[in-house]
Backbone as ProteinMPNN parsed JSONL, in Angstrom:
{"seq_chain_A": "XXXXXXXXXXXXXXXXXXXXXXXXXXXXXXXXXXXXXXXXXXXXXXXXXXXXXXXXXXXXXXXXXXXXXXXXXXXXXXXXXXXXXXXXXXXXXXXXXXXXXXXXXXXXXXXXXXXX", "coords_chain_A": {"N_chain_A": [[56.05, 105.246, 116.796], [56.066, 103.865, 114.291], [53.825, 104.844, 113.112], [54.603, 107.498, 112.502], [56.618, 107.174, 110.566], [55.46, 105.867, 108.73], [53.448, 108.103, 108.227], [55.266, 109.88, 107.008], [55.836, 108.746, 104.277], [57.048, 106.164, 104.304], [56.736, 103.037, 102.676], [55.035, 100.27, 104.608], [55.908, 97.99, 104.204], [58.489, 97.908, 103.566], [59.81, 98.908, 105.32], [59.149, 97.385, 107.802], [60.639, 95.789, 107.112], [63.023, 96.443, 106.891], [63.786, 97.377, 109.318], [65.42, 95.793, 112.819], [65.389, 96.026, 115.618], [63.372, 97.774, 118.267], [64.648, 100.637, 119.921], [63.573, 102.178, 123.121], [64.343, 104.743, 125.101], [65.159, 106.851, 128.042], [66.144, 109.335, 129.94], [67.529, 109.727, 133.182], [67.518, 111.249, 136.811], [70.335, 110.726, 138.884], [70.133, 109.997, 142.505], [71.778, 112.118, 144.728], [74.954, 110.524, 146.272], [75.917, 111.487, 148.615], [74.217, 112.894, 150.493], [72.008, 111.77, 150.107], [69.626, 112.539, 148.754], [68.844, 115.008, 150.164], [70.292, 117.575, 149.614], [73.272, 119.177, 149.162], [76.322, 120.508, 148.894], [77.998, 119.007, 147.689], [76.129, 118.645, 145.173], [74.766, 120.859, 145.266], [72.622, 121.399, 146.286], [70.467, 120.478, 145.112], [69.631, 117.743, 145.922], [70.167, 115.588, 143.706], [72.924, 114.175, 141.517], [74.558, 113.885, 138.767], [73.309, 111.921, 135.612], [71.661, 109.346, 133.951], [71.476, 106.99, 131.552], [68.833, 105.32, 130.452], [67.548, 101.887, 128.948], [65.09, 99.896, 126.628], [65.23, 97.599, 125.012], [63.3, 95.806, 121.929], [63.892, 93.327, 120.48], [62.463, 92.74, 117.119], [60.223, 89.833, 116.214], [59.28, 87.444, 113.312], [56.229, 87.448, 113.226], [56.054, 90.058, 114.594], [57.003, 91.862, 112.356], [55.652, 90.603, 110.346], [52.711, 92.052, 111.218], [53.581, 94.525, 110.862], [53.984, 95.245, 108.649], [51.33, 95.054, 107.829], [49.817, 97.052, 108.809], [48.729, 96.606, 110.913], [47.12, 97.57, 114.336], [48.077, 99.463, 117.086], [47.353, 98.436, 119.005], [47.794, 95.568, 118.292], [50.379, 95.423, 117.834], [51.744, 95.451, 120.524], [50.378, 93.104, 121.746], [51.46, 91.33, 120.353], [54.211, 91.886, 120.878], [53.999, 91.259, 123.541], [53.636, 88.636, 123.812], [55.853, 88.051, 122.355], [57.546, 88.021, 124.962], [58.29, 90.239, 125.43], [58.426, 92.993, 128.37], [55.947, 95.147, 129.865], [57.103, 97.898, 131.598], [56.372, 100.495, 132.872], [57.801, 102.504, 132.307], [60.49, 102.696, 134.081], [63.031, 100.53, 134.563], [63.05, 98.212, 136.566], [66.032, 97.91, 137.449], [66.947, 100.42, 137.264], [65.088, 101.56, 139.248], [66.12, 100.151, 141.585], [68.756, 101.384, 141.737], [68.645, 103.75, 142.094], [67.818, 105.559, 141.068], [65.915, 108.377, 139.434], [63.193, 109.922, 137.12], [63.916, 112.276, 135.568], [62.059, 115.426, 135.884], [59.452, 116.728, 133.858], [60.466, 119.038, 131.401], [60.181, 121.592, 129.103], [62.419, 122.618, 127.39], [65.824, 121.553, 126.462], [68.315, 120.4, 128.512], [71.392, 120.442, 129.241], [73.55, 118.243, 131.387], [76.019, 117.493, 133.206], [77.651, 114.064, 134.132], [78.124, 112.571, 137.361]], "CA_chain_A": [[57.175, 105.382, 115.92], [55.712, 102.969, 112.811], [52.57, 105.846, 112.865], [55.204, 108.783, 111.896], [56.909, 106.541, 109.475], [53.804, 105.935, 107.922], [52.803, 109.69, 107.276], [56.502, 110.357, 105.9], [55.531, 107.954, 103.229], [57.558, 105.261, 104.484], [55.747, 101.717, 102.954], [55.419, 99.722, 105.746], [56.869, 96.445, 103.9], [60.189, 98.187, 103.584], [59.636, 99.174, 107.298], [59.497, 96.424, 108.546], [61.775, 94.41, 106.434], [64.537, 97.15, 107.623], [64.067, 96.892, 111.702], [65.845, 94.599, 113.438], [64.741, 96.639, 116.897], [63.432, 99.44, 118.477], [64.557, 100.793, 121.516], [63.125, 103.216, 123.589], [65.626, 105.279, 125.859], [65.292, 107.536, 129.205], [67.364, 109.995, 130.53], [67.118, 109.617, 135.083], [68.06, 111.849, 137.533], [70.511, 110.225, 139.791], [70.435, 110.762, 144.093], [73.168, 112.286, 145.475], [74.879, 109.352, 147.459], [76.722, 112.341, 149.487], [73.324, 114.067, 150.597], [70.544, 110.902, 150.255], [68.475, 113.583, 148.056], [68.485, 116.227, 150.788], [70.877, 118.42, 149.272], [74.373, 119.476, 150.172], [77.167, 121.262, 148.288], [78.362, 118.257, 146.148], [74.937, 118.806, 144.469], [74.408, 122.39, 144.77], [71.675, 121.57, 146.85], [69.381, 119.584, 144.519], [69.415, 115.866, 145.773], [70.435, 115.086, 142.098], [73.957, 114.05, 141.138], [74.566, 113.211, 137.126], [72.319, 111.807, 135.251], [72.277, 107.997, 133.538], [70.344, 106.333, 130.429], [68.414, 103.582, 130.77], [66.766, 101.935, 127.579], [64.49, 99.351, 126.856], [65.131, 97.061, 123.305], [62.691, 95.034, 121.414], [63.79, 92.578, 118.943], [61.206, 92.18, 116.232], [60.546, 88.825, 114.812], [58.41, 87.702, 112.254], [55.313, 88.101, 113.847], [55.753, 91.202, 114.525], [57.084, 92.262, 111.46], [53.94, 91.053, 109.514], [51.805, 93.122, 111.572], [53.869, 96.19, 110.657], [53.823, 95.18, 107.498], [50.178, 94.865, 107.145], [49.588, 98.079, 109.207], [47.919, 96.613, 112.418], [46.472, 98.221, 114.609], [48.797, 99.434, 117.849], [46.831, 97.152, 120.013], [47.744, 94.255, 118.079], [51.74, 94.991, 118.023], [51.884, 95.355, 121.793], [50.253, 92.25, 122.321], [52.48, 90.195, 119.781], [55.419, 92.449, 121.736], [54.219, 90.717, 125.197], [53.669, 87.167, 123.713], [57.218, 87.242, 122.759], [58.353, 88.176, 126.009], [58.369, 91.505, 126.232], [57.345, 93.311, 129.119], [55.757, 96.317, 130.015], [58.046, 98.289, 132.57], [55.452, 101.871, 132.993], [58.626, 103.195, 132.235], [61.424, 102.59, 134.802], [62.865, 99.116, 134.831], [63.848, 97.644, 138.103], [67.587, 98.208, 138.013], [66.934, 101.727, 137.402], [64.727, 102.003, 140.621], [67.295, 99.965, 142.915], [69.92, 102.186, 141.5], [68.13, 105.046, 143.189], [67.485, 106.625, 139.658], [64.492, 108.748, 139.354], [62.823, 110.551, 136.143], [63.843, 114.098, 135.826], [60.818, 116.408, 135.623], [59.408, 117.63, 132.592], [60.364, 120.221, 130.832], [59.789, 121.922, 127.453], [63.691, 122.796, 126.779], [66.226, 120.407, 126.496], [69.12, 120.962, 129.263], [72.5, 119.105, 129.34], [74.228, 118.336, 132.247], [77.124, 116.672, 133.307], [77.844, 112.975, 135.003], [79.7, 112.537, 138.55]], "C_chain_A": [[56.807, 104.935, 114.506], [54.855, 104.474, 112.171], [53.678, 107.252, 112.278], [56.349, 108.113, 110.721], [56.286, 106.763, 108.418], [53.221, 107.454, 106.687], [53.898, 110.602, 107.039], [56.268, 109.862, 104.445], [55.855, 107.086, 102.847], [56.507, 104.206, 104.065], [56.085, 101.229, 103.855], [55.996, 98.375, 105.517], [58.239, 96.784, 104.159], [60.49, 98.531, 104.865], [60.106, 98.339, 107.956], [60.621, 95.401, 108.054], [63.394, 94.892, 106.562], [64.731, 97.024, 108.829], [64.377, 95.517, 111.854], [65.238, 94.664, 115.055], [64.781, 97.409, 116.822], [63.539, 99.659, 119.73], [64.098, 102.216, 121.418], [64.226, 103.892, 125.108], [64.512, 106.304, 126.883], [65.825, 108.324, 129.816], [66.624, 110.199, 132.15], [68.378, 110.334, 135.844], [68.77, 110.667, 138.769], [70.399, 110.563, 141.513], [71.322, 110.218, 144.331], [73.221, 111.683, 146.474], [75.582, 110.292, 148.788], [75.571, 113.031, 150.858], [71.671, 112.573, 150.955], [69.624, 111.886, 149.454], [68.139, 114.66, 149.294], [68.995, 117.29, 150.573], [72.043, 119.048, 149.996], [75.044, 120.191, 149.103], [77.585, 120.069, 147.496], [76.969, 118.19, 144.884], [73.849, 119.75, 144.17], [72.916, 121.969, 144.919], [70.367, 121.274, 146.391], [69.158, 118.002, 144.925], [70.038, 115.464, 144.763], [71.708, 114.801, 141.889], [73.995, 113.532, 140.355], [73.221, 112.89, 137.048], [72.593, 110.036, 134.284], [70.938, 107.485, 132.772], [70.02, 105.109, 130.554], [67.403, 103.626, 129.29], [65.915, 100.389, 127.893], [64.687, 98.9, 124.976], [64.345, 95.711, 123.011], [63.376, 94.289, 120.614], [62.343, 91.945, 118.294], [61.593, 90.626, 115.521], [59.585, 88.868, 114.139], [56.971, 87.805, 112.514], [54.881, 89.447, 114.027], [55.944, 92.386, 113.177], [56.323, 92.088, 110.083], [53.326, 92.295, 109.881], [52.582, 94.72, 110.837], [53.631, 96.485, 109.392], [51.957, 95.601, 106.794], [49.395, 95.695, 108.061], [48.289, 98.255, 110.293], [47.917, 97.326, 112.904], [47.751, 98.28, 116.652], [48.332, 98.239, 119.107], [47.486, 95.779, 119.861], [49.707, 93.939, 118.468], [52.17, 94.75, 119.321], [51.565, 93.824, 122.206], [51.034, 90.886, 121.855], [53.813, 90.262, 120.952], [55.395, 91.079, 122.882], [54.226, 89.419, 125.083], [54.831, 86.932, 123.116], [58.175, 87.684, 123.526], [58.682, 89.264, 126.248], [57.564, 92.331, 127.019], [57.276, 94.827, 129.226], [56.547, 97.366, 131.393], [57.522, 99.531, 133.454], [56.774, 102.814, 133.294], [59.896, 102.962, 132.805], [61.539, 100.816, 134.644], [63.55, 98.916, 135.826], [64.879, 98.249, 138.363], [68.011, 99.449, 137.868], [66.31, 102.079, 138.211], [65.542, 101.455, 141.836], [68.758, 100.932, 142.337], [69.914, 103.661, 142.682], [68.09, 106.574, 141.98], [65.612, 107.273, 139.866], [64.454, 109.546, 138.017], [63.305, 111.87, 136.102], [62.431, 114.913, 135.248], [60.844, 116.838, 134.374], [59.33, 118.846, 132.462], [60.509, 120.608, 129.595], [60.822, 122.242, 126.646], [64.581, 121.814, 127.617], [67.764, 120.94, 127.74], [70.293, 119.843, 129.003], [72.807, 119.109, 130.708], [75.731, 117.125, 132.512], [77.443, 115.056, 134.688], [78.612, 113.068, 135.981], [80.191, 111.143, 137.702]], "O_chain_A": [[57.225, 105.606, 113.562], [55.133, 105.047, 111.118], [53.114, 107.985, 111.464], [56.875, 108.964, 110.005], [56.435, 107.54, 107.474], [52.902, 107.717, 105.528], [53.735, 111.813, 106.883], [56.524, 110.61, 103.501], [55.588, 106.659, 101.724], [55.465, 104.172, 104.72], [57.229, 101.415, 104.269], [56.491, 97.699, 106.419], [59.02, 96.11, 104.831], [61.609, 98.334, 105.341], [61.159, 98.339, 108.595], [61.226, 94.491, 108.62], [64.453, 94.276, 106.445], [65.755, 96.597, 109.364], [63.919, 94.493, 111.348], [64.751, 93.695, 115.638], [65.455, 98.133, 116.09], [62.841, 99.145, 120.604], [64.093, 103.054, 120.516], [64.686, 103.138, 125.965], [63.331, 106.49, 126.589], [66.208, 107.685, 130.797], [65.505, 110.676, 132.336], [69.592, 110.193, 135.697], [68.057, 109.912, 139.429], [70.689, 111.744, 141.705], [71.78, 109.076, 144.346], [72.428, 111.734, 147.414], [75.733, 109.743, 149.879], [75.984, 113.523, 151.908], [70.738, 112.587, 151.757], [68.491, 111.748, 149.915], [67.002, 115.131, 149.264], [68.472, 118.248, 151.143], [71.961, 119.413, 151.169], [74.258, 120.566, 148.233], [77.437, 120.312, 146.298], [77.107, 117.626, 143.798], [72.82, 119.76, 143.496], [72.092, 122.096, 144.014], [69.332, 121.621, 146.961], [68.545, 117.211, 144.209], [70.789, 114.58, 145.176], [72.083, 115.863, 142.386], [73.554, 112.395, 140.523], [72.28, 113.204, 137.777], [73.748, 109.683, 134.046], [69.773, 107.526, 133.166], [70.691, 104.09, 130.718], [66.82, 104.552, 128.725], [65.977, 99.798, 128.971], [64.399, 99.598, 124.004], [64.591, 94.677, 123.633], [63.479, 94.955, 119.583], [61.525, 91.12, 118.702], [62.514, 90.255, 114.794], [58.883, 89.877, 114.065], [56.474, 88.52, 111.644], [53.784, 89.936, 113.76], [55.293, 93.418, 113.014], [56.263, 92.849, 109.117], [53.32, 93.331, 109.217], [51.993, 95.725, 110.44], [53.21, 97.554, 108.951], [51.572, 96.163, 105.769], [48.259, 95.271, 108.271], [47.446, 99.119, 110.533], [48.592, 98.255, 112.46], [48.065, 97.24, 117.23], [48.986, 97.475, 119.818], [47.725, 94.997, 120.781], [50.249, 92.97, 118.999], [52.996, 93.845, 119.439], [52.376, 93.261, 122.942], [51.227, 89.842, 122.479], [54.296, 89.35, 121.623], [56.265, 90.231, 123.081], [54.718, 88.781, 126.014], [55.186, 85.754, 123.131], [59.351, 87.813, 123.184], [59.376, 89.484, 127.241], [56.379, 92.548, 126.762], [58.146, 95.616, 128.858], [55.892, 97.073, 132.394], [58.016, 99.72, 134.565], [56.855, 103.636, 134.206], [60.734, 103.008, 131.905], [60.602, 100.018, 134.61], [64.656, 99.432, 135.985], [64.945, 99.056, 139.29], [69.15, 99.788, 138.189], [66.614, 103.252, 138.424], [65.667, 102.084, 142.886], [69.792, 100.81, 142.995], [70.637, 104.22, 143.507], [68.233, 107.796, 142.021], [64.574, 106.751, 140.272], [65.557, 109.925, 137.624], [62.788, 112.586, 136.96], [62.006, 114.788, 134.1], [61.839, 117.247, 133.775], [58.579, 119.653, 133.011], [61.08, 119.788, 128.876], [60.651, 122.27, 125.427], [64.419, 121.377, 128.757], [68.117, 122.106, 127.562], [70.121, 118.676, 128.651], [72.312, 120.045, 131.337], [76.11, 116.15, 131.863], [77.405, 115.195, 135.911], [79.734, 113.55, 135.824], [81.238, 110.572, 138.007]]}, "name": "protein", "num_of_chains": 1, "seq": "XXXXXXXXXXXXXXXXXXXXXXXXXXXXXXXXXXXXXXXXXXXXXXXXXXXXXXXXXXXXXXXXXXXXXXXXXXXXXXXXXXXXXXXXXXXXXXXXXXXXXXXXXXXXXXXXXXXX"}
């Protein structure tokens, strides 16, 4: 996100001296509790029922907002990230896998759909 800032022509002092956080968001296929993901007529036979956002927010402090400032190197912000407590999740965080949320598959056009 800083890296396409950057080559807008965003300085990175004013960058950083504007973020407070950055979240990163998800959109997860829910399973149909009607069906268990085997598919039935409340789900038109996809497993899938709605769909539900899960995010993930950083607060920057000053630590990290040097580095942005002084146009470290992605290695370095991650590891400030994890020394103040933030963790790495490889995407899903917990209470979106006991939910019984899963990723929806990629695809190259954007689809809407609608929540039960």
């Amino acid at each position: 996100m800083i890296g396409r800032f950057q080559h807008l022509g965003v300085d990175p002092f004013n960058l950083a001296s504007a973020l407070n956080a950055v979240m990163a968001q998800r959109l997860v296929r829910v399973i149909c509790g009607a069906c268990a993901a085997k598919g039935c007529a409340a789900c038109r036979g996809t497993g899938y029922r709605g769909r539900k956002a899960i995010a993930e927010l950083m607060v920057l402090n000053d630590d990290i907002k040097e580095l942005i400032a002084t146009r470290a190197p992605a290695r370095k912000l991650k590891e400030a990230a994890r020394a103040a407590g933030n963790r790495k999740t490889c995407g899903m965080p917990p209470s979106a896998l006991c939910s019984g949320a899963k990723p929806p598959p990629k695809r190259s056009t954007v689809s809407t759909s609608s929540s039960s």
